[in-house]
C-alpha positions in Angstrom: -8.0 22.7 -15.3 -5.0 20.0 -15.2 -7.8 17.2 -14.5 -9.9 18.3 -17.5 -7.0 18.4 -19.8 -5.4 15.2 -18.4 -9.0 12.8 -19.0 -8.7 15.0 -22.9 -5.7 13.2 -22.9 -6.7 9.8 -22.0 -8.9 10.0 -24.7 -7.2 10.9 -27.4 -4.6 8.7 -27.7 -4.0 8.8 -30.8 -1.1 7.5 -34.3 1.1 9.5 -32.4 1.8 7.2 -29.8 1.4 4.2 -31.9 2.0 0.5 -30.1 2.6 1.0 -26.3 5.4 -1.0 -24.4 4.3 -3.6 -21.8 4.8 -2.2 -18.8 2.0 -1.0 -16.4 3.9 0.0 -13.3 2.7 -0.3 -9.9 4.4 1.5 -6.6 7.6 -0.1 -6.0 8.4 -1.7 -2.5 11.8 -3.4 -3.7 14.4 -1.3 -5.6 17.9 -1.6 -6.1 19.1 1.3 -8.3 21.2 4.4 -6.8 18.5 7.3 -6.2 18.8 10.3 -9.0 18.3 13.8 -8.2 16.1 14.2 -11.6 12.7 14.8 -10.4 11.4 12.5 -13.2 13.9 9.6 -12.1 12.2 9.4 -9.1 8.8 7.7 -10.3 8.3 4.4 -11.2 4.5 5.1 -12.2 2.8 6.6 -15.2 3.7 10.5 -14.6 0.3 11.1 -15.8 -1.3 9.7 -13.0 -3.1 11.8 -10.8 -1.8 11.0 -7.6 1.7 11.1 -9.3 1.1 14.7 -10.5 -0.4 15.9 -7.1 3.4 14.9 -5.4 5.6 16.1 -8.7 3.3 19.7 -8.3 3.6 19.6 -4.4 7.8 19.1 -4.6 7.9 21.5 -6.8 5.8 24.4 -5.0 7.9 23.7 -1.9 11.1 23.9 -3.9 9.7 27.2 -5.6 8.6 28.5 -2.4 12.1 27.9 -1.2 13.9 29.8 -4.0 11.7 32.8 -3.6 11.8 33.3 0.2 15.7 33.5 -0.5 15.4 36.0 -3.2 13.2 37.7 -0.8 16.0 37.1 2.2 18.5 38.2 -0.3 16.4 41.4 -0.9 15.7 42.3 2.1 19.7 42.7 3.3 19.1 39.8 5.8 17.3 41.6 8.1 14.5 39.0 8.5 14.5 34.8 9.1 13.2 32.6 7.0 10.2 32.2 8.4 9.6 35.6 9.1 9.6 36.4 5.3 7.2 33.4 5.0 5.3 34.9 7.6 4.9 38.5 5.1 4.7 36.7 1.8 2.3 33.5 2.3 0.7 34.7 5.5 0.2 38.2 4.6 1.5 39.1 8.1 3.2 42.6 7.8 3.2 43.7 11.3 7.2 43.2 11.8 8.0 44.4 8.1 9.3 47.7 8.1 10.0 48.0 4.1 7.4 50.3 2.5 8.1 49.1 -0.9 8.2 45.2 0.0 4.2 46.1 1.8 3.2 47.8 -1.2 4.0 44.4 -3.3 2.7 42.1 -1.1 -0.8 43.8 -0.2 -1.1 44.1 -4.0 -0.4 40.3 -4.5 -3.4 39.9 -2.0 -5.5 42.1 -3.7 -5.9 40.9 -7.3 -4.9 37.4 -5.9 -8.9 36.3 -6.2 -8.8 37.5 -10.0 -6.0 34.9 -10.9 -7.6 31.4 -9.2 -10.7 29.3 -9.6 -12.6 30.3 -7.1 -15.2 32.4 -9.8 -15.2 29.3 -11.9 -15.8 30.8 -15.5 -17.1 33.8 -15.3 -14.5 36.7 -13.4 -15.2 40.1 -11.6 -14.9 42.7 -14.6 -13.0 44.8 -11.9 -10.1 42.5 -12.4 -8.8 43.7 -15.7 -8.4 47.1 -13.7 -5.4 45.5 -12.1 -3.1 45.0 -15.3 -2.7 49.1 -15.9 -2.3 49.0 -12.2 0.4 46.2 -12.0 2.2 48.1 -15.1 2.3 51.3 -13.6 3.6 50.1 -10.2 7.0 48.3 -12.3 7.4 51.6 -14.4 7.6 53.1 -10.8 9.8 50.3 -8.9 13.1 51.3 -8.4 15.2 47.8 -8.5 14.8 45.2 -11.1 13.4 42.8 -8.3 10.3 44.7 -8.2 10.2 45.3 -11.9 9.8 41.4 -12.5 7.3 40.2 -10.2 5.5 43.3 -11.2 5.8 41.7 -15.0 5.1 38.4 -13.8 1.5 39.6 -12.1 0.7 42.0 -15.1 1.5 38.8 -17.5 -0.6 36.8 -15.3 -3.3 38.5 -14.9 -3.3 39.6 -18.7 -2.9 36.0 -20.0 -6.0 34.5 -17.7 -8.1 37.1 -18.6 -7.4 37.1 -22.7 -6.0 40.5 -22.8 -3.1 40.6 -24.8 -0.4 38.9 -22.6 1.7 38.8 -25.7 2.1 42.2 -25.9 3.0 42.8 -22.6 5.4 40.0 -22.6 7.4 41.5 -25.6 7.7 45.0 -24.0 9.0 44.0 -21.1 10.8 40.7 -21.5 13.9 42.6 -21.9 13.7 42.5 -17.8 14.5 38.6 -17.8 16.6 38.4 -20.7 19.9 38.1 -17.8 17.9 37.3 -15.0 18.7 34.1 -12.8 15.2 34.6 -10.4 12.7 32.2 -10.2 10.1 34.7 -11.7 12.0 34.4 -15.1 10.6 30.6 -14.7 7.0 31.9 -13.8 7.5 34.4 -16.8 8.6 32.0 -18.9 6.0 29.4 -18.3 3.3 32.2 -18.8 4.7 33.4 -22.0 4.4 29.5 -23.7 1.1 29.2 -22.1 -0.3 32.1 -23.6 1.7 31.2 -27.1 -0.7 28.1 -27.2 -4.1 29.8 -26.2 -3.0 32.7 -28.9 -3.2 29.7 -31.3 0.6 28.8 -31.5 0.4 25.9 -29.9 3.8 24.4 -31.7 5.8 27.3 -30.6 4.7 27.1 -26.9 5.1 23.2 -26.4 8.5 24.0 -27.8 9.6 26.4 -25.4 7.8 24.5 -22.3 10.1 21.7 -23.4 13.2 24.7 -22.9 12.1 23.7 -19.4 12.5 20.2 -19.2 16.1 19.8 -17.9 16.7 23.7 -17.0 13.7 25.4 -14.7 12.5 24.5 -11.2 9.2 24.2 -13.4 10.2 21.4 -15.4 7.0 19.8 -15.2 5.2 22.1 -17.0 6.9 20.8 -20.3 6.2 17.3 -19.7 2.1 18.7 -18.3 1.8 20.6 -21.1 3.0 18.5 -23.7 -0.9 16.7 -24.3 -1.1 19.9 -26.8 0.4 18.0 -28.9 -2.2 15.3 -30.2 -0.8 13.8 -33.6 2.2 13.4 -35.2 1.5 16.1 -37.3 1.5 18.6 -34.1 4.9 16.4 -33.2 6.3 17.2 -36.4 6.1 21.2 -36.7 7.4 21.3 -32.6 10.4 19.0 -33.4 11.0 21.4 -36.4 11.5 24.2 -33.9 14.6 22.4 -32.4 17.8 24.4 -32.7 19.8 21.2 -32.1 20.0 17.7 -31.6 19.4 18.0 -28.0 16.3 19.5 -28.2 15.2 16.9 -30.5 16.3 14.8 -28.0 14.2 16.3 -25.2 10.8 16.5 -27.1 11.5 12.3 -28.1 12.4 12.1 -24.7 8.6 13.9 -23.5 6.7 11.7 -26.0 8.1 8.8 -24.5 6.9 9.6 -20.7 3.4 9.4 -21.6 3.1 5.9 -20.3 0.7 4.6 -23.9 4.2 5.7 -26.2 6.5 3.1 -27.9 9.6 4.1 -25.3 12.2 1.8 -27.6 10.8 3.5 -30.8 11.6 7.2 -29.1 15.4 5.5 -27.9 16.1 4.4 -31.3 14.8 8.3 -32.5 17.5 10.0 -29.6 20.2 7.1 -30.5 20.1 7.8 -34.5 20.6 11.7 -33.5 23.3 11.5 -30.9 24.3 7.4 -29.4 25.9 9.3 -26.5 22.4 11.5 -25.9 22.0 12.4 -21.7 18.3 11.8 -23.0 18.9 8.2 -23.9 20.4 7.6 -20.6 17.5 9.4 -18.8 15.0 6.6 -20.6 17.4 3.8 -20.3 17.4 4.7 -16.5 13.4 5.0 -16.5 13.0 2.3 -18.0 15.2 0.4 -15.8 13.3 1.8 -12.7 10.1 0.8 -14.3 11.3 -2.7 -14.4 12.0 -3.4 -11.1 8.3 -3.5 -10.4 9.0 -7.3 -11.2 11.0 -7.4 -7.6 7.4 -6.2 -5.8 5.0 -8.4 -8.0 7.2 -11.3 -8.9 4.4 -14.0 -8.0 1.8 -12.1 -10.2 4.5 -11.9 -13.6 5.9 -15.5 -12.7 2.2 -17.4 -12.4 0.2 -15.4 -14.7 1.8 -13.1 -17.3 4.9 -14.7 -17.4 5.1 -15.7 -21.2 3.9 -11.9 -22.0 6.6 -10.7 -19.6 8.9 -12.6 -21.6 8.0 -11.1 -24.7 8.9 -7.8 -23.7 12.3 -9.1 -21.9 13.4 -10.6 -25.4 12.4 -7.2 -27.1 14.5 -5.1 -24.7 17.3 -6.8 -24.0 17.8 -7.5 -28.3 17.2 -3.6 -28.5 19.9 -2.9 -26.1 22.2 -5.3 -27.7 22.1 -3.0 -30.7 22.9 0.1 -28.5 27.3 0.9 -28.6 27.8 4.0 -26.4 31.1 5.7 -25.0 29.4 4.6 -21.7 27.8 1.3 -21.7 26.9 1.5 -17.5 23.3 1.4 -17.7 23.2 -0.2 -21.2 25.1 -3.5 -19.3 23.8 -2.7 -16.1 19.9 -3.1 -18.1 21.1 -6.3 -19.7 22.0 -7.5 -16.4 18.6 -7.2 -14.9 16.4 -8.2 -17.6 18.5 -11.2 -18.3 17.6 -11.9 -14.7 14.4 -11.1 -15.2 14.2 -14.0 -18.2 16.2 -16.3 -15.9 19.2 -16.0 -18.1 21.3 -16.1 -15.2 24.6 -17.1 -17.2 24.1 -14.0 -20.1 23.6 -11.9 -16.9 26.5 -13.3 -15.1 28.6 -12.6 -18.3 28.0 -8.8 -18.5 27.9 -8.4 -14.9 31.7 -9.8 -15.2 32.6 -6.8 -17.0 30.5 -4.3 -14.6 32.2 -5.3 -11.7 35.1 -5.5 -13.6 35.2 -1.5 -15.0 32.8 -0.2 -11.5 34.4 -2.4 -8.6 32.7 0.6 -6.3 29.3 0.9 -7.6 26.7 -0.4 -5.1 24.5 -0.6 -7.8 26.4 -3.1 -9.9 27.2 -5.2 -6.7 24.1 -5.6 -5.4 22.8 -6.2 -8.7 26.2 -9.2 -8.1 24.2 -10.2 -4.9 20.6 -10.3 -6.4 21.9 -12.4 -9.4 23.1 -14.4 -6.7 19.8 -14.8 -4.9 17.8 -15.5 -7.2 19.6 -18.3 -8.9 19.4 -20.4 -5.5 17.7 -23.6 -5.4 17.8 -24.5 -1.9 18.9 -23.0 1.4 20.8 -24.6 3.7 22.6 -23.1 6.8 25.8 -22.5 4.9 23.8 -20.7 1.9 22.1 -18.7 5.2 25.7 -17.5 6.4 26.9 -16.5 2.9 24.0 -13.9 2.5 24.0 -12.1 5.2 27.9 -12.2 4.3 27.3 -10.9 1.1 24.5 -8.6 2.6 27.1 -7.2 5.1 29.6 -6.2 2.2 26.8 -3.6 0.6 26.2 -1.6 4.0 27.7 1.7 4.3 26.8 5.1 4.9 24.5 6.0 2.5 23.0 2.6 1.8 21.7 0.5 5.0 20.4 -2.6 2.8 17.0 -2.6 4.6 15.2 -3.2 1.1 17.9 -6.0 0.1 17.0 -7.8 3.7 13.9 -7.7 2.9 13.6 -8.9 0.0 16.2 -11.5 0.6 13.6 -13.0 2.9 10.9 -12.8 0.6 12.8 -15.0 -1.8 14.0 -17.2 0.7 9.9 -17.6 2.1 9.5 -19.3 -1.4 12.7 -21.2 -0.9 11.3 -22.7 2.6 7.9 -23.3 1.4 9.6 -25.5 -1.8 11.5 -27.7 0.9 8.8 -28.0 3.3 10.3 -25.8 6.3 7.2 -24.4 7.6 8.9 -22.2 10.4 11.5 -21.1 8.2 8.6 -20.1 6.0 6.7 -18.2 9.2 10.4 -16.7 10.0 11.1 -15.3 7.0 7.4 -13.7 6.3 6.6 -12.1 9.7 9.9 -10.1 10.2 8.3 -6.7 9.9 4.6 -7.7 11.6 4.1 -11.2 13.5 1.1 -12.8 12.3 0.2 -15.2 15.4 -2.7 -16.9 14.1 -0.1 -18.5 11.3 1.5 -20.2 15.1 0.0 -23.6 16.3 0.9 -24.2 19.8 3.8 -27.1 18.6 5.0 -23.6 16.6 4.3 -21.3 18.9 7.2 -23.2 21.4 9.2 -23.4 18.6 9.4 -19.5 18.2 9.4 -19.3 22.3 12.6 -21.6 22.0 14.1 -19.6 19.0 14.0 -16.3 20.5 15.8 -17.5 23.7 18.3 -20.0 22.1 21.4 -19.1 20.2 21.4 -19.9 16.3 23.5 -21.9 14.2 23.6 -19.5 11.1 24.2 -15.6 10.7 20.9 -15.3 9.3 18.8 -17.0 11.9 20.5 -14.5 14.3 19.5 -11.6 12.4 16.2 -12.8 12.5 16.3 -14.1 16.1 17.3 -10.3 16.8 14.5 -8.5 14.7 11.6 -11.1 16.4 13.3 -10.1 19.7 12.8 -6.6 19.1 9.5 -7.4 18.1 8.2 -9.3 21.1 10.1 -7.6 24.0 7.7 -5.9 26.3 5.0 -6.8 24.2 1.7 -7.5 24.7 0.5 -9.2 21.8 2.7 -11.6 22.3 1.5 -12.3 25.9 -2.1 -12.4 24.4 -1.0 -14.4 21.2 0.7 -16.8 24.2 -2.3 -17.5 26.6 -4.6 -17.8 23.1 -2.6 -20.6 21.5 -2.9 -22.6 25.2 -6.5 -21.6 25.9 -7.4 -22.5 22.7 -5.6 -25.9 23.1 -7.4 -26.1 26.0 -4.2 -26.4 27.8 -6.0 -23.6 30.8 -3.2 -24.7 33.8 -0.4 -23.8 31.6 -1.8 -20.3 30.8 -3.0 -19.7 34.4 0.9 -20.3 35.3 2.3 -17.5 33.0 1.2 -15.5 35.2 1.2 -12.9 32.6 -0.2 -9.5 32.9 -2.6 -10.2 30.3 -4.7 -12.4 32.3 -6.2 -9.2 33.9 -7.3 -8.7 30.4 -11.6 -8.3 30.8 -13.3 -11.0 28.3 -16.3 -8.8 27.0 -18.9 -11.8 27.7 -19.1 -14.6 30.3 -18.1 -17.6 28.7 -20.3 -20.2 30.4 -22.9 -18.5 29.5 -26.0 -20.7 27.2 -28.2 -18.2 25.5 -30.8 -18.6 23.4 -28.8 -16.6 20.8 -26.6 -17.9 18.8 -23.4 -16.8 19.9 -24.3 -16.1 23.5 -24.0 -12.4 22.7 -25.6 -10.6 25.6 -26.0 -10.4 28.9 -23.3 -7.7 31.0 -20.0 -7.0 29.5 -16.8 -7.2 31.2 -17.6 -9.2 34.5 -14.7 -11.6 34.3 -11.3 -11.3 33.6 -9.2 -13.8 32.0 -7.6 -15.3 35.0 -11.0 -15.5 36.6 -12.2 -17.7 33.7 -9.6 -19.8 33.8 -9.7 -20.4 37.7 -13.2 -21.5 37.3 -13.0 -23.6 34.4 -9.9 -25.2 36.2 -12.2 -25.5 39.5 -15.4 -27.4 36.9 -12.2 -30.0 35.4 -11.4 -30.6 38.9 -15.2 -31.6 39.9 -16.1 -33.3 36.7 -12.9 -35.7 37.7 -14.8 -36.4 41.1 -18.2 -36.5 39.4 -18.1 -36.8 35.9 -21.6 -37.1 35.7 -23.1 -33.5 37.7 -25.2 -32.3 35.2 -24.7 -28.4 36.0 -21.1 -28.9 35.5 -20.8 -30.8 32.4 -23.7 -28.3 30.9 -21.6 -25.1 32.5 -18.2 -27.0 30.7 -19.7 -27.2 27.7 -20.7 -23.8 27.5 -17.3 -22.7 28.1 -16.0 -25.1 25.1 -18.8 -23.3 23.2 -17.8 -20.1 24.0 -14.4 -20.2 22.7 -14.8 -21.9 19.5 -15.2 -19.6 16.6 -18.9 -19.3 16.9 -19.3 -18.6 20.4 -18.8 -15.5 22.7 -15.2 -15.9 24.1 -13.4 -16.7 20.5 -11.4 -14.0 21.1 -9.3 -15.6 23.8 -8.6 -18.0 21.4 -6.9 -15.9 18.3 -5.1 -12.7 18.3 -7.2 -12.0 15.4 -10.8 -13.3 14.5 -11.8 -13.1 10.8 -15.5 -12.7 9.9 -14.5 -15.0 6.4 -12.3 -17.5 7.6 -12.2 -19.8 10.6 -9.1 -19.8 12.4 -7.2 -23.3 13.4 -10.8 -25.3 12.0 -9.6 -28.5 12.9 -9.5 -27.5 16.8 -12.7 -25.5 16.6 -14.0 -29.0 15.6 -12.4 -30.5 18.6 -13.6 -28.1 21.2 -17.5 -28.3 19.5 -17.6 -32.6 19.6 -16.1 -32.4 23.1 -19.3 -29.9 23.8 -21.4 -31.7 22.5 -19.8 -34.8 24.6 -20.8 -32.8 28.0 -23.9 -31.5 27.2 -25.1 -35.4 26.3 -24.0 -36.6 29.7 -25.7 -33.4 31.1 -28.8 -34.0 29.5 -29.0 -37.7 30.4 -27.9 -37.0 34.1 -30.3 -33.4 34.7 -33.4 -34.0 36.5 -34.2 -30.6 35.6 -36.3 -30.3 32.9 -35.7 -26.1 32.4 -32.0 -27.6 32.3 -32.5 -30.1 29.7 -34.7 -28.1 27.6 -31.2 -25.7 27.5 -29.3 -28.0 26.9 -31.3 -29.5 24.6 -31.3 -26.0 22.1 -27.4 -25.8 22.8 -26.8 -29.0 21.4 -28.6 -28.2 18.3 -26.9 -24.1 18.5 -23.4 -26.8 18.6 -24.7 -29.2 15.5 -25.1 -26.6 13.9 -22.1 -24.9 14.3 -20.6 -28.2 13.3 -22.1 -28.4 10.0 -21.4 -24.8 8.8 -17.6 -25.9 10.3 -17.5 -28.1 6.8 -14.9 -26.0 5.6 -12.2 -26.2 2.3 -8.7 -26.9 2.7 -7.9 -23.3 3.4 -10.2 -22.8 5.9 -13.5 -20.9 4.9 -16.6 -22.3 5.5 -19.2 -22.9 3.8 -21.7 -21.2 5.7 -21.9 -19.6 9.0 -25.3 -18.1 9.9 -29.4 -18.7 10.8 -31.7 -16.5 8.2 -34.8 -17.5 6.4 -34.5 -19.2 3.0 -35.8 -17.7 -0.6 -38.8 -19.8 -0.3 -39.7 -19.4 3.6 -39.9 -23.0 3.7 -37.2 -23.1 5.8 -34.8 -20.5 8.1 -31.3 -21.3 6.8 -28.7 -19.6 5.2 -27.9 -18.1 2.2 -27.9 -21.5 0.5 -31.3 -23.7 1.0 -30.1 -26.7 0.2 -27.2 -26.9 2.4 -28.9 -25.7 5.5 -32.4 -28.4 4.8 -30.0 -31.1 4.9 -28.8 -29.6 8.5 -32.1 -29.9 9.3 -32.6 -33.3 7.7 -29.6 -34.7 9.7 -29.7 -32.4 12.9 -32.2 -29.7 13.8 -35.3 -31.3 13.0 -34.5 -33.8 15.7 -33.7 -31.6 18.3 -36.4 -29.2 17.6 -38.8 -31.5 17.1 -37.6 -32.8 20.8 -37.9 -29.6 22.4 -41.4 -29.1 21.2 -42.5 -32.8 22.4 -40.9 -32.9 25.7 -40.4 -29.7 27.4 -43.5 -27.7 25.6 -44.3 -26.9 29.5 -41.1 -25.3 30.2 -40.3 -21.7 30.5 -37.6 -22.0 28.6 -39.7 -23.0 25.8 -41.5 -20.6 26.4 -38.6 -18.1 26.4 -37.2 -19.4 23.3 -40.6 -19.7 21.3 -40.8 -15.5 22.2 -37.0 -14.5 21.8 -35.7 -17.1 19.3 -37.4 -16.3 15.3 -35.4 -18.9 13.7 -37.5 -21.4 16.3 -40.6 -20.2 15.9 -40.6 -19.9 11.9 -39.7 -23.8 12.4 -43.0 -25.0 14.6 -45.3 -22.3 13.0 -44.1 -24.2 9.6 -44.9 -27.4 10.8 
């Protein structure tokens, strides 16, 4: 029902809500304002979001299933646990309950329960209105005004879903809640301005489910209920209703939360009735909370909607300049931050004076000292390091462990390191939370080796030194990330001499391996461990330097160098991470596929073997190829990276024709061409004419 009501509302957004503000809030990661208890001070988002509903309804069914097992506890002399009483109320398990009366109620909750949900869609049992006489009779009967209520509550309930005269019933008996602090007198009261609306006075029922708004465990019912009213006519007769200027106040203060309203419009309505309103601090706070969404997307505001940013800025921080209450906290405490939001750092400096000046002990007014601080840097040096995390240090205490000011500390300081050119400083500062070890080259990864083990020179590098230590102790993916960097630097001594654990690791193919497919794909999985693999390729580097000319070997090496580029079987040994869009370390891949290519040539030209050179033959064209769909842009993705057939079927390239004909223009017709001219007799021409499409569409062509 909610859903149905809440896309209504979407649509008709209409004069009421006239010229929206800016904003459109995403989750926040960084945020440096005290936490509020208000449930509605607790979401940066639009409260009419539907994810955003589904946690404000969940937080408040817990809370109300709280209060109501107490009443129940309460009730019940103390004779049962909590969970015991949730047991007989939500469980409907009686068997320890001894109190007829208390059975009674709860067996009848279960038995009209069906009548009072969605589970008949539209159209209900007829046998349900029965239960409203029934429910009425049992609270004439009940002894204690505890019964008496939630019988009222179901009878209302029941009467007001199924259109038979809830208003009646409400009037007779309300006298049982006139005095009453239970949570049913919420239910009740909710039920009685819900069935106000469907009776046709829908003024006088928004009205009272704003009477909810700061005072019931329901509160969001008035600010869920409040799409009733849908022009400013509708506004105009529930405003009229107010008794005072605080209820004014609180029905400004619920147009404003719907996230298309003119939120300085309603402060300037709650200001001109009372410039010391709760309510104006309530959207001065919001507001504020809304804002620091620029903290978690400040690259998005800065490089793209930075001059509409500044728009709004201007426009709040002039409105607030007109605003002269008693207490001008969050008034100055808002100036501060969307001064620093505009990069007026000295107007911000200027009020934040006279913050720390009248709140010396509010963590919110320092840190907003310390990120005033930060972001007015230029440059980071190791002195500027050392004064943060003094500065940092100062805002820890009990209730506020400066995890989110870290972090974001680092993220401004990654932009800072990037500016001057400090690359590791740059890796430091953005991998503190997850290590991303494909961003390590091997000269980096012995940087980071020598940084964890080696005492710093500034507080904040020893923060970080501590956190990466953390991080990497006992870890595995930092054994793997370790052996990668060297295998894929070739460097296969030095990671046969870790001696790490990870060497035992299975690779999933053999990497000297020269298949007719493309990657070398197939064959049996598992069969060689790391440390094998390297042993053996070790054992081919030492016979190639005794015979650099044995053709098995160079054709067995070059498989190997194949194998662990990015196109070949064993790539994984190579990167803690493989990418299907971008190529990892390209420049290297490049290396290991010319040096490939290198040993295949003097295997071909030293084989006597003609089934040998016809393989090698196709895996120097499998490694040309792989070379030309390397061509990659200055961030790393290629340009293309597979064999299909081509729109017109004139040839079997990629996904773009040109680029792959000029391949085989350069490259493949050569080789292929070669392979059908000299080794036609061979079985592996043979072999590769059956198993190898991409081949065959080429010489049937022809």
């Amino acid at each position: 029902m909610f859903l149905r009501t809440l896309i209504a509302t979407l649509i008709l957004k209409l004069s009421l809500f006239s010229c929206a503000d800016y904003w459109d809030p995403n989750s926040i990661q960084y945020m440096f304002l005290d936490k509020k208890d208000n449930l509605f001070l607790q979401f940066s988002e639009d409260l009419n979001d539907p994810s955003i509903y589904n946690q404000i309804t969940y937080l408040y069914s817990e809370e109300s299933k709280k209060q109501n097992i107490d009443e129940w506890k309460k009730e019940l002399k103390d004779k049962y646990s909590y969970e015991e009483i949730e047991d007989f109320i939500y469980n409907k398990n009686l068997r320890r309950l001894n109190e007829i009366e208390a059975k009674e109620y709860i067996n009848f909750v279960y038995e009209q329960d069906n009548c009072v949900n969605n589970s008949f869609g539209e159209t209900k049992p007829t046998r349900c209105t029965n239960f409203i006489p029934k429910a009425l009779k049992k609270l004439e009967d009940a002894k204690t005004d505890f019964y008496k209520q939630r019988y009222f509550f179901l009878a209302l309930r029941m009467a007001h879903y199924h259109k038979k005269n809830p208003l009646e019933i409400y009037n007779k008996y309300s006298y049982l809640i006139e005095n009453s602090n239970s949570i049913v007198k919420d239910w009740i009261d909710a039920l009685y301005a819900g069935a106000l609306i469907k009776s046709g006075e829908k003024a006088k029922g928004v009205y009272l489910f704003s009477k909810l708004f700061d005072e019931a465990i329901n509160s969001h019912l008035a600010l869920y209920n409040f799409f009733h009213i849908r022009n400013q006519n509708d506004f105009d007769l529930v405003l009229n209703l107010a008794q005072n200027s605080d209820e004014k106040a609180k029905i400004y203060v619920l147009r404003a939360l719907d996230s298309s309203s003119n939120t300085i419009e309603e402060m300037k309505n709650i200001y001109n009735l009372d410039k010391n309103s709760k309510w104006l601090n309530f959207l001065l706070y919001r507001e504020l909370l809304k804002s620091q969404t620029y903290f978690n997307t400040y690259d998005y505001f800065e490089e793209i909607d930075e001059s509409q940013n500044n728009i709004f800025y201007s426009k709040y921080i002039e409105f607030l300049k007109t605003l002269e209450p008693e207490n001008r906290y969050l008034v100055d405490l808002s100036l501060v931050y969307f001064n620093i939001y505009s990069k007026n750092y000295e107007e911000a400096k200027k009020v934040l004076n006279k913050l720390l000046e009248a709140y010396p002990k509010s963590h919110e007014v320092r840190t907003a000292s310390y990120i005033l601080y930060l972001q007015s840097l230029e440059k980071i040096d190791k002195e500027t390091e050392n004064v943060i995390i003094d500065k940092i240090e100062k805002l820890i205490d009990e209730n506020h462990t400066s995890n989110t000011t870290y972090e974001y500390t680092l993220e401004v300081l990654s932009k800072l390191y990037k500016k001057q050119g400090l690359d590791f400083n740059t890796f430091l500062s953005q991998n503190y939370s997850y290590i991303d070890y494909t961003a390590l080259d091997l000269d980096k990864f012995r940087m980071f080796e020598e940084f964890l083990s080696k005492p710093q020179d500034s507080k904040l590098k020893t923060y970080l030194q501590k956190k990466y230590q953390n991080l990497t102790k006992n870890s595995q993916e930092f054994d793997y990330a370790k052996v990668s960097v060297l295998i894929n630097n070739l460097k296969f001594k030095e990671a046969l001499d870790t001696k790490l654990s990870i060497l035992d690791t299975n690779l999933e193919y053999n990497p000297f391996n020269g298949l007719i497919r493309g990657n070398n794909r197939s064959g049996k999985k598992n069969e060689m461990t790391i440390k094998l693999f390297l042993n053996k390729i070790i054992e081919i580097e030492s016979i190639l330097q005794k015979n650099p000319i044995s053709a098995m070997d160079n054709f067995l090496y070059a498989n190997a160098l194949y194998n662990l580029s990015y196109f070949g079987n064993s790539d994984r040994a190579t990167t803690t991470y493989r990418s299907v869009a971008y190529i990892h370390t390209p420049k290297l891949q490049e290396e290991k596929l010319n040096l490939a290519l290198k040993h295949y040539e003097i295997a071909l030209n030293n084989s006597q073997d003609n089934e040998l050179k016809a393989k090698t033959t196709y895996q120097i064209a499998k490694t040309k190829l792989a070379l030309f769909d390397l061509k990659y842009d200055k961030d790393g993705y290629p340009q293309g990276l597979s064999w299909m057939y081509s729109k017109n079927q004139k040839y079997f390239y990629g996904s773009d024709d040109k680029f792959y004909e000029d391949f085989l223009l350069k490259d493949g017709k050569k080789y292929f061409d070669n392979l059908q001219q000299n080794y036609k007799d061979t079985k592996y021409y043979k072999e590769l004419l059956k198993e190898c499409g991409d081949f065959r569409t080429y010489i049937n062509n022809k």
